[in-house]
N, C-alpha and C positions, 0 to 999 in steps of 0.2 A: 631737481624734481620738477620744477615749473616746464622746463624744455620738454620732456619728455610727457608732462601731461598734454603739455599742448599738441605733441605728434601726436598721442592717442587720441584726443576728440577730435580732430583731425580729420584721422583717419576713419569714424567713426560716420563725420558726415559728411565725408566724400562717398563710403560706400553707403550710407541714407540713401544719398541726392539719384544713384548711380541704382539704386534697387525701385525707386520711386520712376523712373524713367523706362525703364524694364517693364515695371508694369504697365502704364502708358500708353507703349509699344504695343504692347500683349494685347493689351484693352482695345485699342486700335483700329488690330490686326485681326484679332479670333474670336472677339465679342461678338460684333457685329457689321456688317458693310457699311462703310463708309458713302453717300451720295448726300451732294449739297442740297439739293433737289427737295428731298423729305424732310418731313417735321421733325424736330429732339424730340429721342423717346426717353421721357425723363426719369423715369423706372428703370433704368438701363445705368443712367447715372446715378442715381439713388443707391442702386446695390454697388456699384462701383466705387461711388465717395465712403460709406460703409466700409467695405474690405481694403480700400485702401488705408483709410483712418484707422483702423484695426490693426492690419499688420504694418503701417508705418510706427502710429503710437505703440505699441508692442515691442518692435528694433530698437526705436531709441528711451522705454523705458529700459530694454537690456543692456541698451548701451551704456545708460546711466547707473546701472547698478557695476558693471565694468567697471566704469570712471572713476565711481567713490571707492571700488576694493583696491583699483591700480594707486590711489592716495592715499588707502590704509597703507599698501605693502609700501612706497615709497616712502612714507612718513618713519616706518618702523628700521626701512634699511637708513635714514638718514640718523634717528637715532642711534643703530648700530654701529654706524660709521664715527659717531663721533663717540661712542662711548671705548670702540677700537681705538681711536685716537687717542683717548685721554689715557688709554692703559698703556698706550706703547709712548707717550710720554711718562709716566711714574716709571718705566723700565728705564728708560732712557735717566732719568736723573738719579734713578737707585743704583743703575751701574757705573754712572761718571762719581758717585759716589765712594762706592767700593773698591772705581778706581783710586780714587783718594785716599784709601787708607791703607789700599797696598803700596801704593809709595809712599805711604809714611811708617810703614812698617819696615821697608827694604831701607829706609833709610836711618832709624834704630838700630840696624845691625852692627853693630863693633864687634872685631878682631883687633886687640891691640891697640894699635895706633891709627889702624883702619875704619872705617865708616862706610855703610850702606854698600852700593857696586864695587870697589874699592873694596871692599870687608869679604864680599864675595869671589872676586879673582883673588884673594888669597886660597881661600876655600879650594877652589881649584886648583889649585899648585898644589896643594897638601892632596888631592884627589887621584891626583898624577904619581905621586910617594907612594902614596899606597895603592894605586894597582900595581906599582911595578911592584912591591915588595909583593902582591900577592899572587901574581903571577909568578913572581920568581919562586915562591914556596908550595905552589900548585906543583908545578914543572917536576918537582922532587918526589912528586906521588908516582904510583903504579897507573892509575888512569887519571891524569890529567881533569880540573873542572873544563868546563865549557865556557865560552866567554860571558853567555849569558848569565851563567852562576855565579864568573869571579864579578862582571860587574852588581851581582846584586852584594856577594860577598863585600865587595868595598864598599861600597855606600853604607849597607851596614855599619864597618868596622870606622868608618867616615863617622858618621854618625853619631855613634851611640861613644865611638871611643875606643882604645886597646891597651889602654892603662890607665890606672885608677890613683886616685889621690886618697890620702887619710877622708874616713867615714864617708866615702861617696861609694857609691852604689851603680855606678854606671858601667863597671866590668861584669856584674854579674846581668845587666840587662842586655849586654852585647851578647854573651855566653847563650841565652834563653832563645836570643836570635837568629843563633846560628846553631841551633843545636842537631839542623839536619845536613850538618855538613862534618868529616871526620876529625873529631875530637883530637886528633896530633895536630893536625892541620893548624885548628883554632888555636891552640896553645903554643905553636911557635910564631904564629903570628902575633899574641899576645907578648912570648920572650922578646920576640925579634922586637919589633917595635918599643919595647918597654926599654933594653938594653941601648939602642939607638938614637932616640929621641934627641936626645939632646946633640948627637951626631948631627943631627941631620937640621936642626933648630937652625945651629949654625952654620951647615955648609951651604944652606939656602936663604939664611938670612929673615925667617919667622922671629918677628916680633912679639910671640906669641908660643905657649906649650902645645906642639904638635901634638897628634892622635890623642887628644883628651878628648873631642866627640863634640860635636855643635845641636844637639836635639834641641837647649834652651833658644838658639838663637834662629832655628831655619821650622821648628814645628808650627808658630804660629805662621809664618811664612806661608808655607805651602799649604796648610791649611784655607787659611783666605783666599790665597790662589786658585785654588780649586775651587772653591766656595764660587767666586766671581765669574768663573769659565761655567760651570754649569748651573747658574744664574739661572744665565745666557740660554744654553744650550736647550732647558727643559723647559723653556716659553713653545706655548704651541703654537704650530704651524699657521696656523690661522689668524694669530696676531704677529709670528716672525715669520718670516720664509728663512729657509738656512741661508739665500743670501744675503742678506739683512741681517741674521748672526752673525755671520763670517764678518761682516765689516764691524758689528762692534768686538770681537774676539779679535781682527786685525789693527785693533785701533789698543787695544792690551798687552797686544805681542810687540805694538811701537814701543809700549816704556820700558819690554824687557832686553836688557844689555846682553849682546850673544852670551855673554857669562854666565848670567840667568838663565839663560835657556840650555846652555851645555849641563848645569846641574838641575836643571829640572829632566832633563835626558836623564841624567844618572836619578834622580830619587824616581822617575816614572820605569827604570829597569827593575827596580828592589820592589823587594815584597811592599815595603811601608808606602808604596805609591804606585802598587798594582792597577787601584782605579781607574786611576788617566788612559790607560789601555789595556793592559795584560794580561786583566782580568775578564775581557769581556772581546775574545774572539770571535764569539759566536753572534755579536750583536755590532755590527759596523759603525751603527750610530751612538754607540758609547764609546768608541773607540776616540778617544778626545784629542791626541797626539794628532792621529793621521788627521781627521775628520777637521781639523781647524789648524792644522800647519805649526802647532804652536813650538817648535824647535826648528824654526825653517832657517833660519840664522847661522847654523852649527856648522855644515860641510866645510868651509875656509878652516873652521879651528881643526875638525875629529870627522876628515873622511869615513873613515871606517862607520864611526856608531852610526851614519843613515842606515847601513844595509839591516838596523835592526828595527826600521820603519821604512818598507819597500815602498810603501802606496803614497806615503806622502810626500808633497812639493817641497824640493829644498832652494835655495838661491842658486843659480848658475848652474840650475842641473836641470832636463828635457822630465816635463811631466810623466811620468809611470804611466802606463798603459793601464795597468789595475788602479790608478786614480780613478782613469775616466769613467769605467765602470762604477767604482762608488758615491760617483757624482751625481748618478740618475738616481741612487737611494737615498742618499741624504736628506735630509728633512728636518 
């Protein structure tokens, strides 16, 4: 503030000094002739000291009233700046916070004999069983699902489970889930599975009852998950730039294990985690996938699933041309 008052009074009686000499000039020149010769006509200077004290005193009362409002306004952006400050510090340690408690949430997760990321690439190997099985029972229809349906189909069936134990309730919520999908369909994927399970427990070496469904163990998960990403995201522009997002959403995608980010791919394909994008076509800047890279990890494991995020940046691959373009909107 101090620099910048001082350029303005400055500036202020440079052009004084620079108006007061102007007049002078004038005075001088078009008052009246100059000869050494004649007497002061003192009257001459009388109306002169006059007009000049007038419209000198006048400039630099104006200038003074300048001076004090340029100290209002600087006073007011000093306090704005720091009160921007203090708020994008309580951001800052609310999200290294919530960082904290997603990895202590991912690291809660047991399968088995498994724990935390570890708990999760199980998860994926069982994710792999069941698309194939679901693809394989698609195949068998009249018209074929689309991959985008079988992937939602599997995460579902992933999910919630395809066989049920005494008084649990988790087949008829899979059933509810999938109820816009053809009803033979569902039910041999519920025999097939149910028949095989234990086939398959052992041919792969699950330490653990396959297709019984992980809601208890991955709902808070991805709940907080998201929770933390659009934190983030819905700080305004004013106090974040999206660059400034991006690096703390870059600095969240550091603790997630490609594992992590290969079933976040699959729970953001399914209905149950439409939000992350799927939902929101029409709005680029909710598109939370593309908008912050957050599966940029994945291409080395499941070529394939990028092409169902074209615009986003993956590792080892040339930026998308439709990136570029959503780069100028982002905000």
């Amino acid at each position: 503030m101090g620099t910048n008052h001082y350029r303005l009074s400055n500036f202020f009686w440079k052009a004084g000094l620079i108006l007061l000499a102007a007049i002078t000039l004038l005075f001088g020149l078009k008052t009246t002739p100059i000869h050494f010769h004649d007497a002061i006509n003192t009257d001459i200077f009388d109306d002169y000291g006059s007009f000049v004290g007038g419209l000198v005193g006048a400039f630099f009362s104006l200038a003074g009233i300048f001076l004090i409002l340029h100290t209002i306004n600087e006073q007011k952006k000093e306090i704005s700046d720091r009160a921007l400050n203090e708020q994008r510090q309580k951001i800052e340690s609310r999200f290294f916070e919530l960082l904290k408690i997603q990895r202590e949430i991912c690291n809660e997760i047991r399968l088995g004999e498994k724990i935390g990321k570890y708990a999760i690439q199980e998860m994926l190997r069982e994710i792999r069983i069941c698309q194939d099985m679901v693809s394989e029972q698609s195949e068998k229809l009249e018209n074929p699902y689309s991959e985008e349906r079988m992937l939602n189909f599997t995460y579902l069936a992933f999910y919630y489970g395809t066989v049920t134990y005494e008084r649990s309730k988790k087949l008829e919520t899979f059933r509810l889930s999938v109820e816009d999908y053809d009803q033979n369909f569902v039910e041999e994927i519920i025999k097939f599975s149910t028949e095989n399970r234990e086939q398959y427990k052992e041919q792969h070496k699950f330490n653990y009852n396959v297709f019984g469904g992980h809601q208890i163990r991955l709902n808070q998960y991805f709940r907080h998950l998201f929770h933390t990403v659009t934190y983030i995201d819905n700080q305004p522009s004013i106090v974040l730039s999206y660059a400034e997002k991006c690096e703390y959403i870059e600095t969240l995608r550091a603790q997630l294990s490609p594992h992590e980010q290969v079933l976040l791919f699959h729970n953001s394909m399914s209905e149950l985690g439409k939000e992350w994008e799927k939902m929101h076509t029409d709005n680029p800047n909710k598109g939370l996938i593309t908008k912050y890279n957050l599966i940029k990890n994945i291409f080395s494991f499941h070529p394939r699933y990028t092409e169902n995020y074209p615009c986003a940046e993956f590792d080892n691959r040339p930026v998308p041309e439709c990136r570029k373009a959503l780069l100028k909107i982002y905000r």
